[in-house]
TIVOMAR-405217 format. One record per residue (C-alpha): y, z, x; residue in three letters. Coordinates in nm, 3 decimals, always signed. Example, Ala and Ser with C-alpha at 12.3 -4.5 7.8 and 13.67 -1.06 7.14 Angstrom:
(r (-0.450, +0.780, +1.230), ala)
(r (-0.106, +0.714, +1.367), ser)
! end
This chain:
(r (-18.520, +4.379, -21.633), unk)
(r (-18.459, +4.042, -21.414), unk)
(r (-18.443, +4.159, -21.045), unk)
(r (-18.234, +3.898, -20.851), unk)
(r (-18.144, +4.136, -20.529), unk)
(r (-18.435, +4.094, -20.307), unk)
(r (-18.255, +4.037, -20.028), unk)
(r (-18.124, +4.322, -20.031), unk)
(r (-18.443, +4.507, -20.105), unk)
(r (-18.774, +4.458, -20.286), unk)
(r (-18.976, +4.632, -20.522), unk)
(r (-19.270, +4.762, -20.330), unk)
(r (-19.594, +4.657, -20.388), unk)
(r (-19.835, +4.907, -20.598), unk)
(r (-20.108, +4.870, -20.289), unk)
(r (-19.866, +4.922, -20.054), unk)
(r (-19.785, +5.277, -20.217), unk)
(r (-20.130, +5.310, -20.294), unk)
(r (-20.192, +5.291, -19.913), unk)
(r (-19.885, +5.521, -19.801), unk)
(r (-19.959, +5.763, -20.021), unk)
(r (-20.363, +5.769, -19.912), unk)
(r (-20.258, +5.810, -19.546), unk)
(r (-19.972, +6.025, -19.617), unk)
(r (-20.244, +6.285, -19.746), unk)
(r (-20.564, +6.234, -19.560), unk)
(r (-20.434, +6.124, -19.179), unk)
(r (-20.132, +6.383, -19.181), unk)
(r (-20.185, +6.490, -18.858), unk)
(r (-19.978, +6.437, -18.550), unk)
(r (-20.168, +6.157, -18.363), unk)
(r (-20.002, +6.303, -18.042), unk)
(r (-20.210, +6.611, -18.116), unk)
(r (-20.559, +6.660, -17.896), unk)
(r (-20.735, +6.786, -18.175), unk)
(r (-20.978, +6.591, -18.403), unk)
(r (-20.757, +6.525, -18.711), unk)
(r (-20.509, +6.400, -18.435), unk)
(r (-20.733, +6.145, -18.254), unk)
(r (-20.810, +6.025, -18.618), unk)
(r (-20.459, +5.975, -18.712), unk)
(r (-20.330, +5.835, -18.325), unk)
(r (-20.645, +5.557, -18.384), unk)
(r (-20.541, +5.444, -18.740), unk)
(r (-20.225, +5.393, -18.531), unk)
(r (-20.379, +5.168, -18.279), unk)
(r (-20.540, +4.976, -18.558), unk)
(r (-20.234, +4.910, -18.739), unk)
(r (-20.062, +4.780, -18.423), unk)
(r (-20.351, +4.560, -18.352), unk)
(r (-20.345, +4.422, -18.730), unk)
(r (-19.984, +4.369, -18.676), unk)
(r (-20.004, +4.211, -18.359), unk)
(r (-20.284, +4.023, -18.511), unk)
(r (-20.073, +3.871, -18.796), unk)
(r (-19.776, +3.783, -18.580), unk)
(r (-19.993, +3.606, -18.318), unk)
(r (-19.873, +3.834, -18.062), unk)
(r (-20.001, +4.134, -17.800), unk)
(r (-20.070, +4.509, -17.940), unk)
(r (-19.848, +4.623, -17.677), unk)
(r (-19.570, +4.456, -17.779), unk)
(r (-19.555, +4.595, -18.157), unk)
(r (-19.303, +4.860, -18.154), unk)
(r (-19.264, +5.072, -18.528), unk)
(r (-18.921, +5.138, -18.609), unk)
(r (-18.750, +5.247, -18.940), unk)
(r (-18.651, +4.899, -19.028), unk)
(r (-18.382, +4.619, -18.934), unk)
(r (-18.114, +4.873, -18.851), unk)
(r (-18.282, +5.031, -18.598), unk)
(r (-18.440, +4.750, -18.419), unk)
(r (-18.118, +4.569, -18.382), unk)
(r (-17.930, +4.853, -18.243), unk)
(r (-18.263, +4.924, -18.006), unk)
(r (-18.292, +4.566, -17.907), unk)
(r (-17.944, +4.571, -17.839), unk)
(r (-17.808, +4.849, -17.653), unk)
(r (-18.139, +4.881, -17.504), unk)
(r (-18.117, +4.563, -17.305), unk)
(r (-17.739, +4.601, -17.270), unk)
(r (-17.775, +4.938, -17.137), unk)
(r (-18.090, +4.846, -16.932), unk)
(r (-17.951, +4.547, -16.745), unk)
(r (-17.581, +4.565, -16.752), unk)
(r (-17.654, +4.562, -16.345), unk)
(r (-17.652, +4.196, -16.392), unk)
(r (-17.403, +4.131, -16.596), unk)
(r (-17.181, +4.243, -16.947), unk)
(r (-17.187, +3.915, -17.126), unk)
(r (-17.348, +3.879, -17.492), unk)
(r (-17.343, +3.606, -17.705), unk)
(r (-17.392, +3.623, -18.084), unk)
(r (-17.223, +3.461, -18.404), unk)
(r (-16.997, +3.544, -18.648), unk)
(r (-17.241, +3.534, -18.914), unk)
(r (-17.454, +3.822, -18.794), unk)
(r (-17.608, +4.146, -18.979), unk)
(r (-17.327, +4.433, -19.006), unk)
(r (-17.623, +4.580, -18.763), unk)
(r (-17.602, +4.341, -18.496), unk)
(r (-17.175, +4.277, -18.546), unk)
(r (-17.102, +4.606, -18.520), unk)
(r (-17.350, +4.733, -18.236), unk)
(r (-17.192, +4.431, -18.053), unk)
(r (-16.851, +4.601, -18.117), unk)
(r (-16.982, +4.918, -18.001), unk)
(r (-17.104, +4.756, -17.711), unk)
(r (-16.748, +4.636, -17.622), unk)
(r (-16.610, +4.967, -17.639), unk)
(r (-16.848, +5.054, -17.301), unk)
(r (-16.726, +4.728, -17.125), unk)
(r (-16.911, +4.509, -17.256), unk)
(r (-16.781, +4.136, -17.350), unk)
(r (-16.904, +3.934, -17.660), unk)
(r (-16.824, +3.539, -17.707), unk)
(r (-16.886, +3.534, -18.109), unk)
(r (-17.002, +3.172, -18.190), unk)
(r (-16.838, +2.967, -18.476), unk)
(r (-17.031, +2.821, -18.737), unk)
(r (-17.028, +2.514, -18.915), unk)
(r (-16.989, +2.453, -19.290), unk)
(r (-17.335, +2.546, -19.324), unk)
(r (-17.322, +2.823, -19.171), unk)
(r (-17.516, +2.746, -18.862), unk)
(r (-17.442, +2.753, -18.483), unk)
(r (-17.419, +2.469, -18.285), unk)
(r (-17.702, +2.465, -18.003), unk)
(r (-17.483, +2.328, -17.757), unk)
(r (-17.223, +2.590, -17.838), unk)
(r (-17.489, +2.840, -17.733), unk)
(r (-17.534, +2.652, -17.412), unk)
(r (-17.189, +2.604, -17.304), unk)
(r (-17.125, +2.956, -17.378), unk)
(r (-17.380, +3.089, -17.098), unk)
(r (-17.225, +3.260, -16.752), unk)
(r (-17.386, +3.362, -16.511), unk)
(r (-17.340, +3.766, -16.599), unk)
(r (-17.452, +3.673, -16.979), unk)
(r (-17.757, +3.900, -17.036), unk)
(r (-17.846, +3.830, -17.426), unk)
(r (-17.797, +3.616, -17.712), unk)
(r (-17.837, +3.728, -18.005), unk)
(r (-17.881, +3.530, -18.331), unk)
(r (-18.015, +3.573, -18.673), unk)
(r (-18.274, +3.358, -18.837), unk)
(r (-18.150, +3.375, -19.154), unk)
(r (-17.841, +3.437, -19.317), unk)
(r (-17.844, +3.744, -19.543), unk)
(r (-17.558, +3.618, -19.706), unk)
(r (-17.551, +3.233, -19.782), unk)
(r (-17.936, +3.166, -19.654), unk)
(r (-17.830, +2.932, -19.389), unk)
(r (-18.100, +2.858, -19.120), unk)
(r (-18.053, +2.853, -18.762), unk)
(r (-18.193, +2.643, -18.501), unk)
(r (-18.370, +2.902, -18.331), unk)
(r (-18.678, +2.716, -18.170), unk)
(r (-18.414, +2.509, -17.974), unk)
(r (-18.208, +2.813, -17.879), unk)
(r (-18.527, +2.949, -17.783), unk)
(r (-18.607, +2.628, -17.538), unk)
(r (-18.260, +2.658, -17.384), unk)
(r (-18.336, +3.050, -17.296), unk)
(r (-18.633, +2.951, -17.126), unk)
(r (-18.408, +2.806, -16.897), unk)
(r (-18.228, +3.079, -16.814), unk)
(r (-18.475, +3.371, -16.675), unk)
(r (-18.213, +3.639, -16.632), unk)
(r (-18.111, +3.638, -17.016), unk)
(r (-18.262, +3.822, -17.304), unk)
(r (-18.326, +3.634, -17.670), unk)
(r (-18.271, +3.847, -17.971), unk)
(r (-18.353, +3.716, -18.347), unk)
(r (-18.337, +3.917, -18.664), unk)
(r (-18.572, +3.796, -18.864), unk)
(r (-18.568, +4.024, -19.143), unk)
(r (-18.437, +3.818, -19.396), unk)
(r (-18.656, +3.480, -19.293), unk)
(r (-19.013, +3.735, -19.252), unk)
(r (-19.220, +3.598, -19.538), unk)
(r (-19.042, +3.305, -19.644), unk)
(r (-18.972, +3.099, -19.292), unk)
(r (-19.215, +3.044, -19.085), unk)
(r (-19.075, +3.182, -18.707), unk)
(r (-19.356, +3.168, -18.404), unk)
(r (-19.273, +3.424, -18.152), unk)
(r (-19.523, +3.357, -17.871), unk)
(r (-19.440, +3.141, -17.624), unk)
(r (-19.103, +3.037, -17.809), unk)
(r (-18.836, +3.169, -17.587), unk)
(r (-18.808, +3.478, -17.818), unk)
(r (-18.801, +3.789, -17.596), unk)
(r (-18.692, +4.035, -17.895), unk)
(r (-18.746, +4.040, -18.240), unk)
(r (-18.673, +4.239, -18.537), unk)
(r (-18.885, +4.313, -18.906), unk)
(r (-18.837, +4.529, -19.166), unk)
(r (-19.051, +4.667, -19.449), unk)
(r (-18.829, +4.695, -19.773), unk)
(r (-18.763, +4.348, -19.766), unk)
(r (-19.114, +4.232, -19.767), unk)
(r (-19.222, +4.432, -20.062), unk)
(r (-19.337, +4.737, -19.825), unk)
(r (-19.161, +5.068, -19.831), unk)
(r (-18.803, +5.130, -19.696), unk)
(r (-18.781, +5.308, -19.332), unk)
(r (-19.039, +5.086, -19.188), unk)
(r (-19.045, +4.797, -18.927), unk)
(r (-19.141, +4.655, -18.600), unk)
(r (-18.988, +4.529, -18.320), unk)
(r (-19.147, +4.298, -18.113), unk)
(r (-19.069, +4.298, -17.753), unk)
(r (-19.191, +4.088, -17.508), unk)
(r (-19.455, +4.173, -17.254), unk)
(r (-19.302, +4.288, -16.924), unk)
(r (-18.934, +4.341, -17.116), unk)
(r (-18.733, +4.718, -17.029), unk)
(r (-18.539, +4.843, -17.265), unk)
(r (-18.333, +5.187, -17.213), unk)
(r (-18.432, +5.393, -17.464), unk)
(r (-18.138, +5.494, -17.739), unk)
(r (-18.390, +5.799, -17.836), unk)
(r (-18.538, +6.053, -17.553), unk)
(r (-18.803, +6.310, -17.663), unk)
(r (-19.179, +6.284, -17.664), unk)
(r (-19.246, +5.919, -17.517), unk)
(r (-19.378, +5.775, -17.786), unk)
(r (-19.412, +5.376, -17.884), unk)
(r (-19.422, +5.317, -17.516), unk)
(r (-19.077, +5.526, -17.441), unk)
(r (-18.921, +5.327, -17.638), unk)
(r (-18.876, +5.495, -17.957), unk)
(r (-18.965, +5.853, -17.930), unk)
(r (-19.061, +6.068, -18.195), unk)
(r (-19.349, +6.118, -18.436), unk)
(r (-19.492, +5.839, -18.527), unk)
(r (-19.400, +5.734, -18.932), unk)
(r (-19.845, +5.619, -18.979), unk)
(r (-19.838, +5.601, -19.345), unk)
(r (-19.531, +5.365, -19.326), unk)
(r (-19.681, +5.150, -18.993), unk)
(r (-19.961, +5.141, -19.236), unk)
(r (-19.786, +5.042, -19.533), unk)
(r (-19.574, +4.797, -19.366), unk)
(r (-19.905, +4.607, -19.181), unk)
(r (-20.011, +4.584, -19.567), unk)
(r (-19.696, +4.450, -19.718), unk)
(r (-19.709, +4.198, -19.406), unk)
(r (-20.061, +4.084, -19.473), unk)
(r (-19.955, +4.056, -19.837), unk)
(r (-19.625, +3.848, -19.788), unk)
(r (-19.761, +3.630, -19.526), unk)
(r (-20.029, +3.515, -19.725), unk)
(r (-19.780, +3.430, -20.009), unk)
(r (-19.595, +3.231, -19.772), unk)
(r (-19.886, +3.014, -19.708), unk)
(r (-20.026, +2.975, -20.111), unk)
(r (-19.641, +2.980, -20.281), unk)
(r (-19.401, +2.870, -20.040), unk)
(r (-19.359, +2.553, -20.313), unk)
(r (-19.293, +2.785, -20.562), unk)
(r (-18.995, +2.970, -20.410), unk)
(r (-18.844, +2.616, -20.309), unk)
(r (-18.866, +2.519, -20.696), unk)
(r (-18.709, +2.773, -20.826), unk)
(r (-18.429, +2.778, -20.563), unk)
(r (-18.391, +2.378, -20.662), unk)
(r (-18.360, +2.509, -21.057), unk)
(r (-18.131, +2.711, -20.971), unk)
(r (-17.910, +2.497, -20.758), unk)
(r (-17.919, +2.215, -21.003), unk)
(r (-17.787, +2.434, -21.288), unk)
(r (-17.555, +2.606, -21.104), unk)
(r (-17.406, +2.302, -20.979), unk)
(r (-17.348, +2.210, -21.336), unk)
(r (-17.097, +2.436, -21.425), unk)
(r (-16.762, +2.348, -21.384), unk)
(r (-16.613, +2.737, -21.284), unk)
(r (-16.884, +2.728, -20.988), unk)
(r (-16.840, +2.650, -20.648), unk)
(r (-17.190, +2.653, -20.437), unk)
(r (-17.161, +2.825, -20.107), unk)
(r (-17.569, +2.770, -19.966), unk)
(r (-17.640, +2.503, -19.784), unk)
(r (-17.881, +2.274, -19.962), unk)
(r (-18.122, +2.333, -19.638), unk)
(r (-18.090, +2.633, -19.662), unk)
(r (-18.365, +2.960, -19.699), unk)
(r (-18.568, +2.903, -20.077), unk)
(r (-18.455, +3.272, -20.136), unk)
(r (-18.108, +3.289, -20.122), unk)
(r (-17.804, +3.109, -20.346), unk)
(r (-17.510, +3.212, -20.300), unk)
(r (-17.222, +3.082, -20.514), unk)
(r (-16.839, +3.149, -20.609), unk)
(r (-16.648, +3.191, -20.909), unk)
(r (-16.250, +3.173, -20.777), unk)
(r (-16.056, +3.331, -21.014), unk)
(r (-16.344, +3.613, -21.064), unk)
(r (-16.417, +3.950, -20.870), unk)
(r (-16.751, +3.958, -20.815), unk)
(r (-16.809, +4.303, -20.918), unk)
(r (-16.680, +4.243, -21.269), unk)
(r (-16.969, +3.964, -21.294), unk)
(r (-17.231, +4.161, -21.174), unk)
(r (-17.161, +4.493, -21.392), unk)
(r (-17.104, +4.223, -21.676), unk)
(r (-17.503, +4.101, -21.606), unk)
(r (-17.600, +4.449, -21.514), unk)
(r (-17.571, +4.588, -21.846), unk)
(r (-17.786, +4.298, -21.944), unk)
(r (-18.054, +4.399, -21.741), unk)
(r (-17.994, +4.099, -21.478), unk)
(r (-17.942, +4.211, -21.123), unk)
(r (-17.760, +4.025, -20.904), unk)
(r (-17.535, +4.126, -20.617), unk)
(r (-17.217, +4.003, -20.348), unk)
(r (-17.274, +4.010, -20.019), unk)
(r (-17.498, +4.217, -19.785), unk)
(r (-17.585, +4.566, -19.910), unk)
(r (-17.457, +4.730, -19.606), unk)
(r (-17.136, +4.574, -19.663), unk)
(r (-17.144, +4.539, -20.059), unk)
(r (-16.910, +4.878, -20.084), unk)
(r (-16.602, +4.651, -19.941), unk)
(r (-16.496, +4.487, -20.248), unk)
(r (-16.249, +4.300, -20.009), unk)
(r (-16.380, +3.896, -19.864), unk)
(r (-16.694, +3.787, -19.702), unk)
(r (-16.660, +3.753, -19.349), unk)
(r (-16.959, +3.506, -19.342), unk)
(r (-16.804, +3.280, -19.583), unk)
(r (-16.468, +3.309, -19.455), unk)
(r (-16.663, +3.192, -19.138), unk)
(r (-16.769, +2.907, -19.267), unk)
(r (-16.402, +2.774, -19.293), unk)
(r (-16.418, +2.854, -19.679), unk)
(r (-16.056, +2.944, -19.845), unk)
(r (-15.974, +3.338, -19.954), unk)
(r (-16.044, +3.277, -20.330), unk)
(r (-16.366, +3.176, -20.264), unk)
(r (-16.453, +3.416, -20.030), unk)
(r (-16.327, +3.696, -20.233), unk)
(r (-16.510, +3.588, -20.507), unk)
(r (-16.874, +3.473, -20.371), unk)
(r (-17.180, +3.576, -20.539), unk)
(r (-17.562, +3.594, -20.403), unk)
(r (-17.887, +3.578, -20.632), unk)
(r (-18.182, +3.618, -20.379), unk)
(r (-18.548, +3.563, -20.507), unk)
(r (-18.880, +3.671, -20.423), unk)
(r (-19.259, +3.524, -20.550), unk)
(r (-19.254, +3.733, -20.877), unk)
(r (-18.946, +3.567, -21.009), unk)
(r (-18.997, +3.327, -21.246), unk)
(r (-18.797, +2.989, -21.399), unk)
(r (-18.820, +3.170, -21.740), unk)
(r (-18.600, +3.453, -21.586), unk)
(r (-18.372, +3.238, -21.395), unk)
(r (-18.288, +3.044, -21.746), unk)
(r (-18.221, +3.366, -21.879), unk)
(r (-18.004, +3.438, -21.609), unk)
(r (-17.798, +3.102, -21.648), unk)
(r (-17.808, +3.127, -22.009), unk)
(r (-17.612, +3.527, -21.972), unk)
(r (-17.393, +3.379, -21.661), unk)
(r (-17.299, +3.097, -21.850), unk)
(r (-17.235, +3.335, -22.173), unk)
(r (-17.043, +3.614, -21.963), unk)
(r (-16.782, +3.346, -21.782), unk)
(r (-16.675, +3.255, -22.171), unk)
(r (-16.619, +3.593, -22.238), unk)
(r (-16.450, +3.664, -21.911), unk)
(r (-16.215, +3.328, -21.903), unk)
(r (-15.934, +3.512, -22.011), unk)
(r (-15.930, +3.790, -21.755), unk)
(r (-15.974, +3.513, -21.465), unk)
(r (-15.712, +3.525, -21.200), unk)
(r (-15.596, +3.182, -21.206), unk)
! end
């Protein structure tokens, strides 16, 4: 089997099973309970928080758990939107966000609210000084990704971070689940007030996360119950995945810093041979993320491509998972000014550190093989 999907989730790692499993069994207990086995379990918690907050050069206290990038765009969201709609309904964000983040934003307008959805270059990436000329004095949050899920365009977020800063009655949002482990993103001090992880696509298990919210930050909570995670996110608390996920984080981070090189040579492989054949048309930006390529074959559906590898044994995918049921265009390359054919027809290999060249030239080798064999049912 070549896996080629990572983006949209990854294989977890054996220790980080290992390690939900152990905790799963031995600290099952409630850690709101005042019992022993509940004080043992509530300060495994605390340690994983502090290893967290450790690792992301942040404070304890602001290391919220969640169930993954889903929830902690929704609860970054509507929590500030709900929380501080007193001082205004404006929200900026892109066109190019997460189906979490575009459609909590048009769930958001349904209650009043009023989103200016940023354009994007050819690249895929927001203009800064869009950003800035699209602040009012009632905007209350932008919200922007860090990575495209999609295409793996990068966006300027250290300068939108700057310009925030300048504004102290707006909120900064970044989902960062798709740049955690591969692009480096400093939250402290950056501008950042919000930010959102998730587990499954670091190698960790799936229904784990964090969200990181900024000291001295209210949110209205989208869950009431038991007070948990500061009020935030009631409920019991998920310790074998906060556990799991603080191990999967420790792993990837440290790949970032001994392999990054690796990652950006096999994206560069992959470009270059791409580029040479003649049916492809490359839709990632050459500065883009070293884990994402996303191409198009006009002429093609996508899904008859991928089934085509599939019973090959080569995984590959469209566009994001949450999204990859509609067969019909992708609205993030559409976005970036690209024709219908070629959004209709866009394809998205996404790596992680266990890939290999030697399975990306047997990828090439079966695209390269399946696009003869498929020539005659191309729409031309």
């Amino acid at each position: 089997m070549i896996y080629l999907d990572n983006s949209a989730t990854t294989k977890p790692h054996p220790e980080v099973l290992e390690s939900f499993l152990q905790v799963s069994s031995r600290f099952f207990a409630n850690p709101s309970s005042i019992h022993q086995l509940g004080g043992e379990t509530e300060k495994l918690l605390i340690q994983s928080k502090q290893q967290a907050a450790k690792l992301l050069a942040v404070h304890e206290e602001e290391i919220i758990f969640t169930s993954g990038g889903t929830e902690g765009n929704n609860i970054a969201m509507k929590g500030i939107a709900l929380e501080h709609q007193g001082r205004g309904k404006h929200i900026i964000t892109s066109e190019i966000e997460h189906p979490s983040v575009f459609e909590a934003c048009k769930s958001l307008e349904s209650l009043g609210f009023e989103i200016t959805y940023l354009p994007v270059n050819q690249n895929g990436v927001v203009s800064v000084e869009d950003v800035r000329q699209a602040i009012r004095n009632d905007t209350i949050l932008i919200s922007i990704m860090h990575v495209n899920n999609e295409i793996g365009s990068i966006q300027p977020i250290q300068e939108i971070g700057q310009l925030a800063k300048n504004y102290p009655k707006l909120f900064f949002h970044v989902d960062h689940v798709q740049g955690l482990g591969k692009i480096p993103l400093t939250l402290a001090n950056s501008g950042i007030d919000l930010c959102t992880m998730s587990g499954h696509k670091i190698h960790g298990v799936k229904g784990t996360g964090i969200l990181y919210i900024r000291k001295g930050i209210k949110l209205c909570p989208l869950f009431h119950g038991g007070e948990q995670e500061r009020n935030i996110r009631s409920g019991t608390e998920n310790l074998a995945g906060a556990v799991a996920f603080v191990k999967a984080l420790r792993f990837i981070k440290n790949r970032e810093a001994t392999e990054a090189t690796k990652l950006q040579q096999m994206q560069q492989f992959l470009r270059n041979e791409l580029q040479s054949i003649p049916a492809v048309m490359m839709n990632s930006p050459e500065d883009g993320a070293p884990h994402i390529m996303n191409f198009s074959i006009p002429g093609l559906k996508p899904e008859v491509m991928i089934h085509t590898l599939g019973k090959q044994g080569i995984f590959i995918s469209t566009k994001s998972a949450c999204s990859s049921k509609d067969l019909d265009e992708s609205r993030i390359i559409k976005a970036c000014g690209y024709n219908q054919a070629r959004a209709k027809s866009a394809l998205r290999v996404s790596l992680s550190y266990d890939n290999t060249i030697e399975e990306l030239k047997t990828f090439l080798h079966t695209l390269k093989e399946a696009l003869l064999q498929l020539s005659d049912v191309m729409e031309r």
